[in-house]
N, C-alpha and C positions, 0 to 999 in steps of 0.2 A: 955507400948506399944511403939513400934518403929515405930516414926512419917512416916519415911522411906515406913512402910507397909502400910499405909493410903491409901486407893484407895477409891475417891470419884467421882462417871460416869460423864465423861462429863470433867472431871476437870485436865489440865496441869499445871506444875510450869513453863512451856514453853513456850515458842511462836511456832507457825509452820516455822518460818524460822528457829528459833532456834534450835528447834528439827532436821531440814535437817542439819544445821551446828553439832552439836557434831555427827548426824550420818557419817558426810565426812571428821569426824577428821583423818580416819585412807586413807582416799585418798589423794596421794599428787600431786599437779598438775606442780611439779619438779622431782621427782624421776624417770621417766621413760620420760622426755620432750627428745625431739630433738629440741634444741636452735639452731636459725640463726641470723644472724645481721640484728637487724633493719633497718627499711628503711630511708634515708636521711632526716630528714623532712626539713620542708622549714626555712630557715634562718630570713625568718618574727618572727620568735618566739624561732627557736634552735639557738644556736651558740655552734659551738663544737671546737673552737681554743683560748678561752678566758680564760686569767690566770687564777688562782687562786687571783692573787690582782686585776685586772682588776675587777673580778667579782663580789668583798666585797666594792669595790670604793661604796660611796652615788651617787646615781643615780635616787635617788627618786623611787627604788622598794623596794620592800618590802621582805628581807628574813623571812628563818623559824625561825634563830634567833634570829631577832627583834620581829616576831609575841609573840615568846614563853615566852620575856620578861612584855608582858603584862599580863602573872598571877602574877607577881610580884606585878607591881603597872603601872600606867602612864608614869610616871615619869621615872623608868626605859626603858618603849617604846620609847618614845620620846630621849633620852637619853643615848647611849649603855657608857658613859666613867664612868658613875655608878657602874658600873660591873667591879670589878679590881682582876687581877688572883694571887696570892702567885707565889713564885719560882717551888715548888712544882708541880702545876696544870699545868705550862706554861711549865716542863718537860715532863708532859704527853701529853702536846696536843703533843711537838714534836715529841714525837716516835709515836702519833696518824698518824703524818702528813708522817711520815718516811711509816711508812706499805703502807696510799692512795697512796703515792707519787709511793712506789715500785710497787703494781698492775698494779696499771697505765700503770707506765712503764712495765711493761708485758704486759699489753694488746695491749698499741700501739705499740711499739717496737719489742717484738715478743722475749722477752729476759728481766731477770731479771736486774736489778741495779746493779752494783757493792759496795761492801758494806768489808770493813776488819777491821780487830779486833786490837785494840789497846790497848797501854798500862794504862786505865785508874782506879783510885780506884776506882773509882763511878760508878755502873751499869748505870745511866741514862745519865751519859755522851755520845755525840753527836757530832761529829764533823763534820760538814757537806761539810768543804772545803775538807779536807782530806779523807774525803768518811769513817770514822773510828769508831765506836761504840765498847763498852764494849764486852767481851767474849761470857760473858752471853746471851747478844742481838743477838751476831752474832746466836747461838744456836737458839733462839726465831723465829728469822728470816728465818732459815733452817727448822723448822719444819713447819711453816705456807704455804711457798714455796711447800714443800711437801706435805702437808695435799689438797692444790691447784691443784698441779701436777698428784694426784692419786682420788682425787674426780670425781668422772664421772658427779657430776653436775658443781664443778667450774670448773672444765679442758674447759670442754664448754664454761663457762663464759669468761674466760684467750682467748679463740678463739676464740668468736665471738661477745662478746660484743662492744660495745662504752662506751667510760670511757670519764666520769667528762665533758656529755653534758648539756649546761646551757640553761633553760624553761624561756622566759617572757611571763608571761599572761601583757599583755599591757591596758586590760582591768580593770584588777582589780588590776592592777601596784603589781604586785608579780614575785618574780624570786626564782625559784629552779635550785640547778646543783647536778643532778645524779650521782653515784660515777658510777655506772654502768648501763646499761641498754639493752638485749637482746629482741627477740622476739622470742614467744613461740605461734606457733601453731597464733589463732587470739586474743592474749595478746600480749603486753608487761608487763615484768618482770623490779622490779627495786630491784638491790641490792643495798647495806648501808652498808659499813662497819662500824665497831665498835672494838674498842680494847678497853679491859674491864680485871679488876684486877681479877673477879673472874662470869665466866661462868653464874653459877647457880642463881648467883644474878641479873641476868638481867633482870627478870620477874619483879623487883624492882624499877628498871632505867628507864626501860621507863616508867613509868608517873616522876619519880622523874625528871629528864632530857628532859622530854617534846617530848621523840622520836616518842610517839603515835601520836601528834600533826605535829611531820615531817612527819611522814608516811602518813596521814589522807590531810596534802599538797600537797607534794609531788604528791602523787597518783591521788587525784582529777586535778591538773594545767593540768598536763603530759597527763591525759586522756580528758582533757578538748579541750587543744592543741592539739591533734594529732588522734583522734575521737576513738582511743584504749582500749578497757577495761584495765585494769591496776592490775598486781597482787603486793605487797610489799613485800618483804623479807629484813631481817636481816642475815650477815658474823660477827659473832661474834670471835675476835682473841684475844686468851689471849694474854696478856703485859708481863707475867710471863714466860709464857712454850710455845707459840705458836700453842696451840690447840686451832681448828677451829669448831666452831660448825652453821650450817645455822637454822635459827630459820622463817619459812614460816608463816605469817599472813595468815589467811583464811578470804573470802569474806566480811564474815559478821563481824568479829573483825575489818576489816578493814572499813567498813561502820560506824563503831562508832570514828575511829580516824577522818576518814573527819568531822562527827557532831563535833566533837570536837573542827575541824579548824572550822568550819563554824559557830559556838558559838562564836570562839575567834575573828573573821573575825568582824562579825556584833559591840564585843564592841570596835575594833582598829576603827569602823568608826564615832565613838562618842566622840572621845578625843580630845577635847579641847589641841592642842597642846602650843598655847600661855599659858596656863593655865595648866599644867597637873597634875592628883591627884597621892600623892606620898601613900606610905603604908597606911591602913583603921586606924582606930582606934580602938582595943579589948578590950574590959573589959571583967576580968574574975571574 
């Protein structure tokens, strides 16, 4: 017998929220939006001129990437010089930084980066004075641009967002900065970019990468702050080919990312930081 055909009265493998949620799987609440630019919020909490270094300085807040280093152990919390990147990893953050940096600039500027192609062996080469990347990239570059340009939901994004505004909850000493952020109808929308080796493995990455835990941040501070319900999405660009795919959280996934932060939250407030415990101890 196929468990599948099992009908016992009365009896769900679901929730009632959950049941509304897979029925609005096929509703998107982007696909048909008219996005406008958020409203200014107040500078008690947003700042929207603040580097990129300015904004990593210790300031006694609390990023999503310090949070995230608490599934690790203590000791990496308290601690980020723990964490040490290959040559390798610290090539990808740059072309990660390369894509933010170029939105960016599209969204404020109103015009892409200049960017040309040189003479290098090494596809990850980067040269940041002379504005010069590999062939390869240049290509990469040109299709994500475009994938952007003909999207009728980023073409919006490109036009009306605020890019890389930074959130202090002063209360509960946390700081988020949004790579983007529109408003939709009585939401705001947060987008995150992401450049990722391969697409389809992203369903992977976020808990491997703790992104459900930015998201579930992210989404609670910014709504917290600005009295917003908050939707979360994912701009996933390949590193490879420059296809662009948006990956839309719905409500209720989204409601388990914040439990997520708020599980993590409560043990960051227990750490002995004079003290802090490094990895558990396993026996198998």
């Amino acid at each position: 017998m196929n468990l599948k055909d099992l009908k016992i009265p009365g009896f769900t493998p679901h929730t009632a929220e959950q049941v509304a949620d897979i029925a609005s799987k096929t509703v998107s609440r982007l696909e048909n939006a008219v996005f406008t630019r958020p409203p200014v919020f107040d500078v008690e909490f947003a700042k929207y001129n603040t580097s990129n270094e300015d904004y990593h300085k210790h300031d006694g807040y609390t990023s999503s990437s310090q949070l995230k280093r608490l599934q690790k152990s203590e000791k990496h919390f308290v601690d980020d010089s723990i964490d040490s990147y290959g040559d390798g990893a610290q090539q990808a953050f740059q072309l990660g930084t390369l894509v933010h940096d170029d939105i960016e600039h599209r969204i404020k500027e109103n015009r892409w980066s200049e960017w040309n192609a040189g003479t290098f062996k090494t596809k990850s080469k980067i040269d940041t004075v002379k504005r010069e990347v590999h062939q390869d990239t240049i290509e990469m570059i040109q299709r994500y641009r475009d994938e952007f340009n003909e999207s009728y939901i980023l073409s919006q994004l490109l036009n009306n967002a605020d890019a890389e505004v930074s959130f202090y909850d002063h209360n509960r000493k946390y700081k988020v900065r949004a790579d983007a952020i529109v408003q939709n109808g009585n939401r705001i929308e947060i987008f995150d970019y992401k450049t990722v080796a391969n697409i389809e493995g992203f369903k992977f990455d976020i808990k491997r990468y703790g992104y459900d835990i930015s998201a579930g941040m992210y989404s609670d501070i910014i709504s917290t702050l600005t009295g917003y319900k908050v939707g979360f999405n994912f701009v996933l660009i390949c590193k490879k080919t420059g296809l662009t795919k948006i990956i839309e959280i719905s409500d209720v996934t989204l409601k388990d990312y914040q439990q997520k932060f708020y599980e993590l939250h409560e043990r960051s407030q227990n750490v002995d930081t004079n003290s802090p415990k490094g990895y558990e101890l396993e026996i198998f």
